[in-house]
N, C-alpha and C positions, 0 to 999 in steps of 0.2 A: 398052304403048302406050295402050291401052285406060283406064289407071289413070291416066297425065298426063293426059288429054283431059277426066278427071272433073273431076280439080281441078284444071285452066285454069278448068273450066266453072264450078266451083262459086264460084272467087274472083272470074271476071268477073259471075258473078248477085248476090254479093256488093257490088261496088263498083257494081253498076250501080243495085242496092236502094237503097243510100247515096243515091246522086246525087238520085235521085227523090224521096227523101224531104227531100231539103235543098232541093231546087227546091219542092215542096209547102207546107213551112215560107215560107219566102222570100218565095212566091207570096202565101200568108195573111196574111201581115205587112201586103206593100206596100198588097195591097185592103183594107185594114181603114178604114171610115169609119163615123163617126155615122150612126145611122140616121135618117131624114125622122118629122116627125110627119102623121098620115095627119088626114083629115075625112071625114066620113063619106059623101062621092064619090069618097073616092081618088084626087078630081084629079092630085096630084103622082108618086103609082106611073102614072096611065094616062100622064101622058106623057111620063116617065124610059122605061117601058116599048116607048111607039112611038118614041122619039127610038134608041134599042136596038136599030133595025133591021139586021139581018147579025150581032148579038152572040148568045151565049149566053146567055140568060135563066133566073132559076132563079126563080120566086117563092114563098114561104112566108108562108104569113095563117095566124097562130098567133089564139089567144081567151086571153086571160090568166087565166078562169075555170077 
């Protein structure tokens, strides 16, 4: 008994790794946009930023340096 129960388990952890990782893909695809050019106020991220209210926000200020 003990032996089915592993590998239901192991093949349901299997298809369910799939899935996730196809929805991840999928997900990356669709958000993919040009990024803004910035000034040195940032106006356009400060108010992409507040307009963003209730979203997940991630922000990265890289230095090309």
């Amino acid at each position: 008994m003990r032996i089915k129960a592993w590998k239901w388990n192991r093949k349901t952890s299997s298809i369910n790794l799939g899935v996730m990782l196809l929805a991840a893909v999928l997900t990356a695809v669709a958000q993919e946009k040009p990024f803004p050019e910035l000034d040195q106020q940032l106006q356009p991220l400060k108010k992409q930023f507040n307009a963003d209210i209730g979203k997940v926000r991630v922000l990265v200020i890289v230095d090309p340096t």
